[in-house]
Every structure is written in structure tokens, then in C-alpha cells.
C-alpha positions as CSV (number, residue, x, y, z in Angstrom):
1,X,25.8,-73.0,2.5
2,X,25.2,-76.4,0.3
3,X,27.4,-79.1,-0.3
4,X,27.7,-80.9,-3.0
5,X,28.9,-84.3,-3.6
6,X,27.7,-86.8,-6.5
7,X,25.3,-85.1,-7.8
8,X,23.2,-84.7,-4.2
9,X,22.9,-81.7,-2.6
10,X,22.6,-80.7,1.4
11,X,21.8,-78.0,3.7
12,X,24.6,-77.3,6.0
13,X,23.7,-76.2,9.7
14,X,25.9,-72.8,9.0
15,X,23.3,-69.1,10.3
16,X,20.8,-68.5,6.9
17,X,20.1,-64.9,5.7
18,X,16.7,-63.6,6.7
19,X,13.6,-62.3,4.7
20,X,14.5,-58.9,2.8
21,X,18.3,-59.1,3.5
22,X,20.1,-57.2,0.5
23,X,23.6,-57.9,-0.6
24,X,24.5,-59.2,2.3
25,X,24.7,-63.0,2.3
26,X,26.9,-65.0,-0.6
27,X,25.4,-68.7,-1.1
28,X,27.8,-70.8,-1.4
29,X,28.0,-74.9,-2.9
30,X,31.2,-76.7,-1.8
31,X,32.2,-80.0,-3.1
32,X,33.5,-81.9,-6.2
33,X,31.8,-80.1,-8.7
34,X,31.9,-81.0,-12.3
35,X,33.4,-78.9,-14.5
36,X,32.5,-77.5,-17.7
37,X,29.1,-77.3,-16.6
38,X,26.9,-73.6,-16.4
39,X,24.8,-73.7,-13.5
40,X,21.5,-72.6,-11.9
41,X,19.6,-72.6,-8.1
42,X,15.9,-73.5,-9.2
43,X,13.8,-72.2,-5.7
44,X,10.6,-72.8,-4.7
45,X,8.6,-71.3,-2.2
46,X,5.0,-72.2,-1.7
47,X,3.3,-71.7,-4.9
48,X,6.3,-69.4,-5.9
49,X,9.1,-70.4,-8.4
50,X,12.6,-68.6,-8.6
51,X,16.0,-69.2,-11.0
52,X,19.2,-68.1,-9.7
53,X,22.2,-68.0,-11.9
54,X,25.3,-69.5,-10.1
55,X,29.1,-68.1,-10.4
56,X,32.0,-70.1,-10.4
57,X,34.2,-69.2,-7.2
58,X,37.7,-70.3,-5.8
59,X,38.7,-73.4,-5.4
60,X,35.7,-74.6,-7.9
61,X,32.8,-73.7,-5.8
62,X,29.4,-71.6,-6.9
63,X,28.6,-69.0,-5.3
64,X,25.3,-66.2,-5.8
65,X,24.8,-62.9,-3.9
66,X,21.2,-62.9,-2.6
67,X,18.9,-59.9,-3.0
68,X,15.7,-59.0,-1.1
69,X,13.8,-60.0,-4.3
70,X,15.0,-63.6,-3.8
71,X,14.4,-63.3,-0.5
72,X,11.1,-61.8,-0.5
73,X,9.1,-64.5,1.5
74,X,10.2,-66.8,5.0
75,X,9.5,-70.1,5.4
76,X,11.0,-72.9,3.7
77,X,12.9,-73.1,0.3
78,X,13.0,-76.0,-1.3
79,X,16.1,-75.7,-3.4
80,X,17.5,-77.8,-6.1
81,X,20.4,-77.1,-8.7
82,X,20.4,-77.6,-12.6
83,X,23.1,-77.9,-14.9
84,X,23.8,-77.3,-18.6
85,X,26.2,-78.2,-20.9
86,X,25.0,-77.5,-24.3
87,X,22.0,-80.1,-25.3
88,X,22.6,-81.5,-21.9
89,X,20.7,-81.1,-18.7
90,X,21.4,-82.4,-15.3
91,X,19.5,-81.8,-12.2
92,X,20.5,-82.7,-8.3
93,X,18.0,-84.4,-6.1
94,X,15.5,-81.1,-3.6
95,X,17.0,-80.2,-0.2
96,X,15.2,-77.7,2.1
97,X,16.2,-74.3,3.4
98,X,14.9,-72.2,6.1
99,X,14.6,-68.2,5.9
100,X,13.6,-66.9,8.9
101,X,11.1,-64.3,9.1
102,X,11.6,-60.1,9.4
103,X,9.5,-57.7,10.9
104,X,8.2,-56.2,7.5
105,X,6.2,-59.6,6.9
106,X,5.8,-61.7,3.9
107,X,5.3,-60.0,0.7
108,X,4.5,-60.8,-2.9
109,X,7.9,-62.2,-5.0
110,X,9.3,-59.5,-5.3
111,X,7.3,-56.4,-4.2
112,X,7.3,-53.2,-6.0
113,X,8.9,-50.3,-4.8
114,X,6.1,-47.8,-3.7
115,X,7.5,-45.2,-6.1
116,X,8.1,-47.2,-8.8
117,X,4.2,-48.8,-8.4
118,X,2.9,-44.6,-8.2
119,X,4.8,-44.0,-11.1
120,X,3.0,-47.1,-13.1
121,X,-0.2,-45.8,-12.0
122,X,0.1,-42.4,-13.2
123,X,1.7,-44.2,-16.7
124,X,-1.5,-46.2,-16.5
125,X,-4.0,-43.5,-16.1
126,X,-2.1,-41.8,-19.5
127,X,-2.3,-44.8,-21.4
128,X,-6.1,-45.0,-20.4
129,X,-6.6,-41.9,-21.5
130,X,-4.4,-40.7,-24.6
131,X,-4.1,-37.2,-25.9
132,X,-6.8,-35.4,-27.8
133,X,-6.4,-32.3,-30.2
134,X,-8.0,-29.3,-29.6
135,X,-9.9,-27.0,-31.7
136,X,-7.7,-24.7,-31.0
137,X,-4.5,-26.2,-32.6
138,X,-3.4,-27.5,-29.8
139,X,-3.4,-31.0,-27.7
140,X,-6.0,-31.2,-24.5
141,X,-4.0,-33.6,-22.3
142,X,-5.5,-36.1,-19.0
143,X,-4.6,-34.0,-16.2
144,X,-3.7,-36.8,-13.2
145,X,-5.0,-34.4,-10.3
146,X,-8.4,-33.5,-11.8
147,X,-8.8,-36.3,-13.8
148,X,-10.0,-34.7,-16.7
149,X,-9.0,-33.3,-20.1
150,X,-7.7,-29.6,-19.9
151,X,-6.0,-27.4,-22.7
152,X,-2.0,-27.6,-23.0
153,X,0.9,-25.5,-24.7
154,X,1.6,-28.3,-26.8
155,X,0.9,-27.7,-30.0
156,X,-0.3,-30.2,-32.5
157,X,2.1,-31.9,-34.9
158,X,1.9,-29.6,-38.1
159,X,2.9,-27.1,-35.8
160,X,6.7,-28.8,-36.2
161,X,6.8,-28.8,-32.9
162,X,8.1,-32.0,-30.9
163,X,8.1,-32.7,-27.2
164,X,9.4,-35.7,-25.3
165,X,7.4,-38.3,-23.8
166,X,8.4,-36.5,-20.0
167,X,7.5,-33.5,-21.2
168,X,4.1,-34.3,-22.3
169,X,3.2,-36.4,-19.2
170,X,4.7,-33.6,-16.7
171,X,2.0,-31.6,-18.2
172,X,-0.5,-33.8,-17.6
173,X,0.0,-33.4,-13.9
174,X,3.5,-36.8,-13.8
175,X,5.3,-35.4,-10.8
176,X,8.1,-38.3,-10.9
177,X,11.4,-36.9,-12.2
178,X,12.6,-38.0,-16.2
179,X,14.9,-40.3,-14.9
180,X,12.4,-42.4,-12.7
181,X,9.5,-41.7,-15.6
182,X,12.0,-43.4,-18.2
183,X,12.9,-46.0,-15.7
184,X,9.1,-47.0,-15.2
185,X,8.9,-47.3,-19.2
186,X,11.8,-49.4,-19.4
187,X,11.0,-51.8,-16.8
188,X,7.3,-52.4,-18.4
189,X,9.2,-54.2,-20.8
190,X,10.3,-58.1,-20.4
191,X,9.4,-57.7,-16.4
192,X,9.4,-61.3,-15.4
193,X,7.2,-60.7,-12.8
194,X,4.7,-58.4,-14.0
195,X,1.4,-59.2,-16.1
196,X,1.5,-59.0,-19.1
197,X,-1.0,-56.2,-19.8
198,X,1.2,-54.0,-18.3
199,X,3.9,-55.0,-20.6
200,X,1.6,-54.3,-23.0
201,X,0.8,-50.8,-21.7
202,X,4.6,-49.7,-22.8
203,X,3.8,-50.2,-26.1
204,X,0.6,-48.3,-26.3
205,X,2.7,-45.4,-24.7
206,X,5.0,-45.9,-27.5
207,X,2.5,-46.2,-30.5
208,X,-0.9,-44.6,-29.7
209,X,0.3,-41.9,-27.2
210,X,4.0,-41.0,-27.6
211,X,3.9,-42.0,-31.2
212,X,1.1,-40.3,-32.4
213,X,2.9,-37.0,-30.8
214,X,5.9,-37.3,-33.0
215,X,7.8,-38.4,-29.6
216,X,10.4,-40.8,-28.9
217,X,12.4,-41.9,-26.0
């Protein structure tokens, strides 16, 4: 918990959520706080920087369910809110939080689920190696397990044939399901956290690869 009063900001001595807890601490500010104001928890943990958008609660108070992405690494959190109220900004002054450690260990901010990082990696080897038609009228596709090109059922666009984006990557070897292949597309997109060349890698699937197969998704 946090109080606030004036425009400063302290830790109270209430029990902190720990490293990788999910869902299951509410942060709460207390105090005479302003209204009229939209308001943010700016955090910073080592060399890693964090926003967290703050709800208005009862009796006037903010209040933030924490997730294990904010609370990917232990140690201390230097915390600090900001507030906004059209052109104007206001900030408090930096208090310290502690979140104790969890057996799992620190971790990048946030950490990729291991199926969701497989699935990039299979998108990844697709993107590096697009489709390629076939003399015999049909496309030769990147197979994932032998890591080479091999002939498909797919037949070429003039056939007026057209097969989703899944489709074509479950036969080059994808063994995710649609749902968690569409997923992995979607989240390349705008991922705060993610470089940018993967970003990028979305739109060559849309474009070069997905495109050029008269696919959409």
C-alpha cells in the first residue's frame, strides 16, 4: 500500500506481493487525492522501466491489480506516480518498494511463455524461408522437422485455390493449434517488449509469405 498526501508518496509497512504472484495482490494509494486527475505508477527496477495505469477505487483511492509481468524481478522498486490532466503533468516525489524473491528466480521483464517463444520460432524459421513454386504447379514449402524444402498439396495461385495462413504453416511441419498460431501473429504486433525485428517479421508473414499465397487472416 502507498499513501498519499500533498503530493508525496510513502511505502506503508503492510506484507508486499512476491516475485511472479498473478492476480493476487491489489495496490492500493490512500490519501487526499486530487480529483479530476488520470493517473499512472511509473516503476523502476534496475535498468528496467514499467507504466502501470491506476483505477479510481472507493472512497477516492487508486488502486491496480498486479500481474507476474509487473512482477517479474525481486529486489527493490523504486516507484513514483504521474498525473494528467489534459496538457498538464504532475509527478510525486520516488519512494522504494521491496518484492521479495520466489523460487523460480529472476527473469527478464516479462518472460515469454515457453509455448508462445516455440511458436515464434517456428513463425521465424517460415518467415526465413518463404514458399517457393514448384515445377510441378504446385508450392515446395520449409518443412520445420527436416529443415528443408519438400513438395506440398498446395497448389499455386492460378490454380484458384486459396489456403489460410494455418493451413499452409501446418504443412510445413507448425504443430501449435490455429488458435495459438493466430495468437503468436497477433502479439508480433505493437509488443512493447519485443524487438522490433520481430515486429517486423509479422509483416513479412503478411506480405511476402501469406500474401503472395492469396492468404489472409
Amino acid at each position: 500500500m502507498i499513501t498519499f498526501d500533498n503530493w508525496i508518496i510513502t511505502g506503508t509497512g503492510t506484507q508486499p506481493p512476491r516475485q511472479h504472484d498473478n492476480l493476487t495482490y491489489t495496490l492500493t494509494v490512500t490519501g487526499r487525492i486530487p480529483e479530476g486527475w488520470s493517473w499512472e505508477l511509473l516503476v523502476q527496477a534496475g535498468d528496467k522501466f514499467n507504466v502501470i495505469p491506476l483505477q479510481s477505487a472507493e472512497g477516492g483511492s487508486l488502486s491496480a491489480a498486479l500481474t507476474r509481468e509487473m512482477l517479474a524481478l525481486s529486489g527493490i522498486y523504486r516507484v513514483q506516480l504521474r498525473a494528467t490532466r489534459e496538457e498538464q503533468v504532475r509527478h510525486t516525489n520516488v519512494t522504494q518498494l521491496f518484492i521479495p524473491p520466489s523460487l523460480s528466480g529472476d527473469s527478464q521483464w516479462p518472460q515469454l511463455p515457453t509455448a508462445f517463444s516455440q511458436a515464434l520460432e517456428q513463425i521465424q524459421a517460415l518467415h526465413l524461408h518463404p514458399p517457393i513454386p514448384g515445377s510441378d504447379g504446385f508450392w515446395m514449402l520449409w518443412d520445420l522437422t527436416t529443415s528443408t524444402y519438400l513438395p506440398s498439396q498446395l497448389p499455386l495461385p492460378d490454380c484458384g485455390i486459396e489456403h489460410s495462413p494455418y493451413q499452409i504453416a501446418v504443412a510445413g511441419g507448425y504443430t501449435g493449434t490455429e488458435a495459438e498460431f493466430n495468437a503468436a501473429l497477433v502479439s508480433l504486433e505493437g509488443a512493447p517488449f519485443l524487438p522490433l525485428s520481430i515486429g517486423a517479421t509479422k509483416e513479412y508473414v503478411d506480405t511476402a509469405i501469406f500474401g503472395a499465397m492469396r492468404g489472409s487472416y
